[in-house]
N, C-alpha and C positions, 0 to 999 in steps of 0.2 A: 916120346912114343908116337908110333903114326896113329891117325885116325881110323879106325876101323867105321866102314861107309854101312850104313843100316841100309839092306840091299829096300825093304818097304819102303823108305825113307827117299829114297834115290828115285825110287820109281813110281812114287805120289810126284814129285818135282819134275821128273821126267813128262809125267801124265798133263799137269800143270801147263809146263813151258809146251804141250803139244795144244794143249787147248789157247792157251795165247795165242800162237803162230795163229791159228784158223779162225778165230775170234779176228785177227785185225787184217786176216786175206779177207773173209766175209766183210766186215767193216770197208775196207779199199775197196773192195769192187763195190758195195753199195756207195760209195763216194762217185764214185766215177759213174755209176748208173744214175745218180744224183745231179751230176755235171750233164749229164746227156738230155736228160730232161729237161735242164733248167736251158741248157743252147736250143734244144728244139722248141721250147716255149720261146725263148728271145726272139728266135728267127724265124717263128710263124706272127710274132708280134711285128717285128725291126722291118722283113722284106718287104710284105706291101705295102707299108706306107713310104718305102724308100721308092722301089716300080711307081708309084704314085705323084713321088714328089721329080723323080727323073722324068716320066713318059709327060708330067706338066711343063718341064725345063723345055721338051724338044718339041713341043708346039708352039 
């Protein structure tokens, strides 16, 4: 016998697999919003005292 598909059934799972997909888009881009903060913090940390340690090199 085939499976006869519970059209309710299909379309909770349906509703499901849509909130996943957008659950882990929001998720990745808060990842990457994540990375961008964490580089601008590095590199507000990392550049002056790197400027600091060069402009001492060329005196």
């Amino acid at each position: 016998m085939l499976p006869i598909k519970n059209p309710i059934s299909t379309s909770y799972a349906h509703n499901v697999d849509n909130y996943w997909c957008l659950f882990h888009e929001r998720e990745a881009v808060q990842d990457m919003g994540d990375m961008g903060i964490f580089l601008l913090l590095w590199a507000s940390l990392v550049l002056p005292w790197a400027t600091l340690l060069f402009s001492n090199k060329n005196i």
